[in-house]
Structure formats: structure tokens, C-alpha cells
C-alpha positions as CSV (number, residue, x, y, z in Angstrom):
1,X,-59.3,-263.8,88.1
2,X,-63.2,-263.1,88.2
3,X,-64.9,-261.9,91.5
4,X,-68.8,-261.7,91.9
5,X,-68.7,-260.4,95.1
6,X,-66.8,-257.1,96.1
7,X,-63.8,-256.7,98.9
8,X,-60.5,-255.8,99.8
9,X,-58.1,-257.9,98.7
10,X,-60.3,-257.8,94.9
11,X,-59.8,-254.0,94.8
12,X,-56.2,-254.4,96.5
13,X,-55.6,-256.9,93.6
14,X,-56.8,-254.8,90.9
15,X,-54.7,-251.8,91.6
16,X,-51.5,-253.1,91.9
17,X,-52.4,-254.7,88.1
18,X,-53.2,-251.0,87.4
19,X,-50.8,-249.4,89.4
20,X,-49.2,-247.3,86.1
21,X,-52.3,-246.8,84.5
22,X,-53.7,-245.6,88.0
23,X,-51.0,-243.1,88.4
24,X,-51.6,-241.6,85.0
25,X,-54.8,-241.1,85.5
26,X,-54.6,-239.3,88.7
27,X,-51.7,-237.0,87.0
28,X,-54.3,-236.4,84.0
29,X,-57.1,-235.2,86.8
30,X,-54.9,-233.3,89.0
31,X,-54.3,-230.4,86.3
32,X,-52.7,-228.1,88.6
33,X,-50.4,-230.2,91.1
34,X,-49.1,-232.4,88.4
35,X,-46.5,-229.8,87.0
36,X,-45.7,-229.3,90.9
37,X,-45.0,-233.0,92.0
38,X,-41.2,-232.9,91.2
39,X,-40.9,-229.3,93.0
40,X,-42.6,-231.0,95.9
41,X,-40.5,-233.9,96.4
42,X,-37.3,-231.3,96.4
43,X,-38.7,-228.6,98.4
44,X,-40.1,-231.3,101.8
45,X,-39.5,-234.6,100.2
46,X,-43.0,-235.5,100.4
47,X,-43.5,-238.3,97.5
48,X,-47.2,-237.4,96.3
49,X,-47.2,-240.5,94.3
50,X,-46.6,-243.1,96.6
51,X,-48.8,-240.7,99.3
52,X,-51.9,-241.4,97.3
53,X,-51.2,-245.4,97.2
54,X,-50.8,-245.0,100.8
55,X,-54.4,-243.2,101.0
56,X,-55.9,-245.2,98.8
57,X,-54.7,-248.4,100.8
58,X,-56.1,-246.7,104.5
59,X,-58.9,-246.1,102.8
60,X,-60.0,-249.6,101.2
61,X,-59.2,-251.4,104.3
62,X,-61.0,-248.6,106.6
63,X,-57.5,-248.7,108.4
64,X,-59.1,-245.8,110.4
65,X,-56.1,-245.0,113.0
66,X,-53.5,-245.1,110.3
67,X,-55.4,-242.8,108.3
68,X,-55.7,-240.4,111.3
69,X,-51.8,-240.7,111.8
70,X,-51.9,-240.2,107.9
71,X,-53.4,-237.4,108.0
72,X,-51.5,-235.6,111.2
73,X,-48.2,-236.2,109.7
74,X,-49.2,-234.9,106.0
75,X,-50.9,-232.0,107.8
76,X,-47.7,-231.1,109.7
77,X,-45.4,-231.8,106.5
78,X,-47.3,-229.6,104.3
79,X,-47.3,-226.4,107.0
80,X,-43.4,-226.8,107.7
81,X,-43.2,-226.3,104.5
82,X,-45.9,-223.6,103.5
83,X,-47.5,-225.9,100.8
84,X,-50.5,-224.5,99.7
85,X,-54.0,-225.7,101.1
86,X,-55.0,-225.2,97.4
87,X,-52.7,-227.6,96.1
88,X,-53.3,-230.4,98.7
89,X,-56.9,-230.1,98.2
90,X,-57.0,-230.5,94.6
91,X,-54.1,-233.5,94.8
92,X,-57.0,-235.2,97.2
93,X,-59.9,-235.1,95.0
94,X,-57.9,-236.2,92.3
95,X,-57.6,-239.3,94.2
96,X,-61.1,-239.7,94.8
97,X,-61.8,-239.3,91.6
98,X,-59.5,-241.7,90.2
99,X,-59.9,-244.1,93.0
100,X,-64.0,-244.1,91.9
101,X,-62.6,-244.9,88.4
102,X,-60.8,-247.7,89.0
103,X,-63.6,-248.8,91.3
104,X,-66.3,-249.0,88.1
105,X,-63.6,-250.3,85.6
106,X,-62.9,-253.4,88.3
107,X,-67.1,-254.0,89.0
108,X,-67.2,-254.4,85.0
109,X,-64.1,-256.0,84.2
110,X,-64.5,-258.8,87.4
111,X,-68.4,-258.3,86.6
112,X,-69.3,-257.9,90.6
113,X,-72.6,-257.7,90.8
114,X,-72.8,-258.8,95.0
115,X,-72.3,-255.5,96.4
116,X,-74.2,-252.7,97.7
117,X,-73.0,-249.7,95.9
118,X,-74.5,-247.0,98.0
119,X,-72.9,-248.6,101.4
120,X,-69.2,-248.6,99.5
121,X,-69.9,-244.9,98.1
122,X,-70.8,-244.0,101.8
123,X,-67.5,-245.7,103.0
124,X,-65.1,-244.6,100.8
125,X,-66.2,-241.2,100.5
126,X,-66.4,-241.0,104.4
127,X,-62.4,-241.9,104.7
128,X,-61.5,-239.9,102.2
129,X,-63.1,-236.7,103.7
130,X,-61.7,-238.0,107.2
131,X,-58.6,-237.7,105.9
132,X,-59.3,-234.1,104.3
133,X,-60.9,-233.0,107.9
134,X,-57.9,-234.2,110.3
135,X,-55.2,-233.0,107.9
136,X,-56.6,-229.3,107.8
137,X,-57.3,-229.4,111.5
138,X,-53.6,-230.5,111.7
139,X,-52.3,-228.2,108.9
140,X,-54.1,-225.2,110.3
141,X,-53.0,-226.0,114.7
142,X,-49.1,-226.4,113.4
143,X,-49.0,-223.8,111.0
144,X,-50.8,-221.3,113.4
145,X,-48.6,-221.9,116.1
146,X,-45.5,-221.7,113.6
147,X,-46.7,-218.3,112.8
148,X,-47.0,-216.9,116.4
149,X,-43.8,-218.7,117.2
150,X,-41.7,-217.3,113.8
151,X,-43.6,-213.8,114.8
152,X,-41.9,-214.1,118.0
153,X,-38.4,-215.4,116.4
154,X,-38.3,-212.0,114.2
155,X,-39.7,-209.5,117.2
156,X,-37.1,-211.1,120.3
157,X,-35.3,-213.5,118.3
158,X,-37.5,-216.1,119.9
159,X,-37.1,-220.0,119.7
160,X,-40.0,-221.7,117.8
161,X,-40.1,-225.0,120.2
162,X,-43.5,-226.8,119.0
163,X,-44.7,-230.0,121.0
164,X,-46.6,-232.5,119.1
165,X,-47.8,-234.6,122.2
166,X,-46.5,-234.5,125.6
167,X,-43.1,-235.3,125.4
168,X,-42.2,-234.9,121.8
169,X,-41.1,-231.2,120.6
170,X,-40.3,-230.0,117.4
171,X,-37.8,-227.1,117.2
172,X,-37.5,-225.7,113.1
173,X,-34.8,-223.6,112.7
174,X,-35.2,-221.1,109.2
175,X,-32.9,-218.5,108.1
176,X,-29.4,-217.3,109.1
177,X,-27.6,-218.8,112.7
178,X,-25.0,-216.8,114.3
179,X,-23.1,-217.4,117.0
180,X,-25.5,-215.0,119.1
181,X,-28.4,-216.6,117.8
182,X,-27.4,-220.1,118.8
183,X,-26.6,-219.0,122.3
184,X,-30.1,-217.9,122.5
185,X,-31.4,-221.3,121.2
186,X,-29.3,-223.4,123.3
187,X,-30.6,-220.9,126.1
188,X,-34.3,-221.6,125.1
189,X,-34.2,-225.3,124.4
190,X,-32.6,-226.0,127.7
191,X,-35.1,-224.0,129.4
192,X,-38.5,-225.4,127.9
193,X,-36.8,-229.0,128.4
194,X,-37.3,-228.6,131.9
195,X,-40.6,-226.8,132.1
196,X,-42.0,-228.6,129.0
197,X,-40.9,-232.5,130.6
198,X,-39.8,-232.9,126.9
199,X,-38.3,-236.1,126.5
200,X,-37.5,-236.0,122.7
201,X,-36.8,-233.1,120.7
202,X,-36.9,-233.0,116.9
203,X,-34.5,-230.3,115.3
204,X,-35.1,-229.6,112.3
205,X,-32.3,-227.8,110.1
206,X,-34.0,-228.3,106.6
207,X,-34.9,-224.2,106.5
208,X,-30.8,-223.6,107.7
209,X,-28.5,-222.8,104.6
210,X,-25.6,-223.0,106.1
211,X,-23.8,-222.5,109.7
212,X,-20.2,-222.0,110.4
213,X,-17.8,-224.4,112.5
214,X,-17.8,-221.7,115.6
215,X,-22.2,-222.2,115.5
216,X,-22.0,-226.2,114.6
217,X,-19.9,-226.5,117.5
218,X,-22.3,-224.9,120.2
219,X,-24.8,-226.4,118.5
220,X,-23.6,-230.0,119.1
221,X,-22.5,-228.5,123.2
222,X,-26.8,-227.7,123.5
223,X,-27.5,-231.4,121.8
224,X,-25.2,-232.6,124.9
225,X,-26.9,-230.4,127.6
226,X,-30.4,-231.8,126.5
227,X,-28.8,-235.5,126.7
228,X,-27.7,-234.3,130.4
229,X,-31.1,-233.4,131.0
230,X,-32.7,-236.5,129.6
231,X,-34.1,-235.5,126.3
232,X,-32.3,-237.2,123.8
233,X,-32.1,-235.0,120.0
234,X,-33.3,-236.2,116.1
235,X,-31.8,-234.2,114.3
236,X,-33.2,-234.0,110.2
237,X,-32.9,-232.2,107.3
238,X,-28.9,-231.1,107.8
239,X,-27.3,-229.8,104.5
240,X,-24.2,-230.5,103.0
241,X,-22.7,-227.6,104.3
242,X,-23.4,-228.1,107.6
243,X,-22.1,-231.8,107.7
244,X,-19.0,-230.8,106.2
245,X,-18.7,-228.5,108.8
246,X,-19.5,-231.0,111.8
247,X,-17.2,-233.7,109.6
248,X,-14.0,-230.5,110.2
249,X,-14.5,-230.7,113.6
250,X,-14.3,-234.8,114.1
251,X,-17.4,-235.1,115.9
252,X,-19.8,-238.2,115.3
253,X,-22.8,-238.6,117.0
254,X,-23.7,-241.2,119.4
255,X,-26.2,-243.5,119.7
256,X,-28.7,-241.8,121.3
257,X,-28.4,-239.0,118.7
258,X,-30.6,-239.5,115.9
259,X,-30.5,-238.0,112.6
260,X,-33.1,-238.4,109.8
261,X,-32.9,-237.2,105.9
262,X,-36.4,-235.2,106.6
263,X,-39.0,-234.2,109.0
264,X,-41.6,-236.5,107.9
265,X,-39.7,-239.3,108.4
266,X,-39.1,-238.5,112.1
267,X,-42.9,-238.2,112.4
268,X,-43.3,-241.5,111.4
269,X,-41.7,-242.7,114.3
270,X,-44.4,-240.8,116.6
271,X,-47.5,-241.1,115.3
272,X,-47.3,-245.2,114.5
């Protein structure tokens, strides 16, 4: 189908035509990252691939407040789990790039010639750099405050409990928990519940080998304290391990328990 004029659902047509051949192209202009998307996916399940089809999409449409969500979540994502600025960069521009590729090939092969070039250049370049701007300021505020609070976790065996807007926490638990250790979290969580107002807590266990019944069991006793105290647990990122473990002592969660396979998928839920 021919188009002489340029818009959305054009350019929205014309990708998903080139969807492959759009993917292969960005792999071929992101020389360093492409060795590093399977590693990715494994280390925070964060699907670069379908990420830049989401991008891209935001950014045709100037879908501003999704790409600001976007953006927040990626730049969260990418600081739990110390992906390198470098990396993310590069990964971006290759989209731009590409995206500016497929832009020309569709103006010739629709011949479009009602459009003002300079005003779509201007547009598209301004999301894409939105993006870039939110997701560092993101990146940089969570990993910062990770720091201070993993700084603290090492020098008093601190509680990293990070809120990401007024009544939404994330606590990410790394390393080894002991029995000692989880009294100390439970102790913590139950006390910045109350002085923090949170009303949802997000636990991450992704960075959390393993943890033994005695732990799993006062781990599920501080879930039930925060439900007494109105904040109601998601729980992501729990290894095989540990489920077996909470699976040995016949516990099942209830319904206001939520778990999720990652982080990033609990973030969804909050920045929509």
C-alpha cells in the first residue's frame, strides 16, 4: 500500500512488515550490546528486543507519559541490576539509528513526499533523547540511594527500604540471610511501615541465593506483620531454592500476597 503523505499508522504499518529485518539491523549497529542481549535477559530479565519496539512505538505516537513511565521503570531496572550506563547508551542510539533507517527506506519505498522532514527529525529525535534524559535521572536517583543504602547494609547490617512514590517501597535483598539478619529486616520493615505510611512494599529476592526453612519461615511471620499493619507484600524474583523451601513448610500465600517472576514486572503495575 502507497502513502503520499507521512503518519503514524504508515510508519506503524511499515515496521511490523519489517519487524525481522528491523531487528537485524539494530543488532548489526549495536556492536557492543549485541553479544550481551542474552546475558541481559538472564541476569534482570529485561528483553532488549521487544524494549526497543516498545520505544520505538512511544516514540512514533509521541505517547509522552508512557515514555516517561518507560523510561523510570528501565532506569530503575538497569540500577538494580548494575547494568552499565555504557551499555544502555549505546543500545539507545542504536535505535535511533535504525529507527532513522527504516524512516528513509519507508519515504522511498511508499514515495511520501507530504511531509516536513525537519518537523519529524525535531520530533523523533526530541523523544528519543526524553527518554535517554528521564532514564539517567532515574538510573542515577535509585542507584545512588542503593549505594548509601547497601553502604549502610554492610557498616550496621542496615535494611535498604527504597520508596518509589509515596506509598510504594522497594526493599532488595543481596547476599547471604541468616536467621539474625532476618530479625533485623523484619525489625526494619515494620518500623519504616509505620513512619514511611507505606502501603505496598515490593521485596525483591532476585540478589538472594538461597535461605533456609528456619529464615523462610520468619520471613513469611514479617510479610504477616506488614499485612497487620496494612501494607500488603509483592514479592519477585524468588529462586528455586527458596520456593522449595517455603513449599517444605506448607505455606501458600494469600490473596493479598503478590508474587511476580521479576522486579520490572512489579513496576509495571506502578508506573501505568
Amino acid at each position: 500500500m502507497l502513502s503520499s503523505s507521512f503518519n503514524q499508522h504508515t510508519a506503524e504499518e511499515f515496521l511490523a512488515q519489517h519487524k525481522e529485518a528491523f531487528e537485524q539491523e539494530l543488532l548489526k549497529q549495536a556492536v557492543n550490546v549485541r553479544d550481551k542481549v542474552k546475558e541481559i535477559l538472564q541476569i534482570g530479565n529485561i528483553d532488549l528486543i521487544n524494549n526497543a519496539h516498545k520505544l520505538v512505538h512511544y516514540v512514533i505516537w509521541t505517547e509522552d507519559e508512557n515514555l516517561h513511565r518507560f523510561a523510570q521503570q528501565e532506569g530503575i531496572a538497569w540500577a538494580t541490576y548494575s547494568l552499565t550506563l555504557d551499555l544502555k547508551l549505546e543500545w539507545v542510539q542504536a535505535i535511533r539509528r535504525t529507527l532513522w533507517i527504516f524512516i528513509q527506506r519507508m519515504i522511498k519505498e511508499y514515495r511520501i513526499n507530504d511531509y516536513n522532514f525537519f518537523e519529524l527529525e525535531e520530533r523523533v529525535n526530541n523523544q528519543i533523547d526524553h527518554f535517554l534524559n528521564e532514564f539517567f535521572i532515574n538510573y542515577s536517583t535509585y542507584k545512588d540511594t542503593l549505594l548509601r543504602e547497601q553502604r549502610k547494609l554492610v557498616e550496621n547490617l542496615s535494611v535498604p527500604i527504597i520508596p518509589i512514590t509515596p506509598t510504594v517501597s522497594i526493599l532488595p535483598l543481596i547476599g547471604t540471610v541468616d536467621y539474625f539478619r532476618a530479625k533485623i529486616i523484619e525489625e526494619r520493615v515494620l518500623t519504616e511501615i509505620s513512619k514511611q505510611q507505606i502501603q505496598t512494599l515490593i521485596i525483591d529476592l532476585s540478589g538472594i541465593a538461597e535461605m533456609d526453612t528456619e529464615v523462610v519461615d520468619q520471613f513469611l511471620k514479617m510479610i504477616e506483620g506488614a499485612k497487620m499493619m496494612g501494607c500488603h507484600a509483592i514479592i519477585t524474583g524468588l529462586k528455586p531454592d527458596v520456593v522449595r523451601n517455603i513449599i517444605a513448610l506448607g505455606v501458600v500465600f494469600d490473596s493479598q500476597t503478590q508474587t511476580w517472576g521479576t522486579l520490572q514486572q512489579a513496576l509495571n503495575m506502578y508506573f501505568k
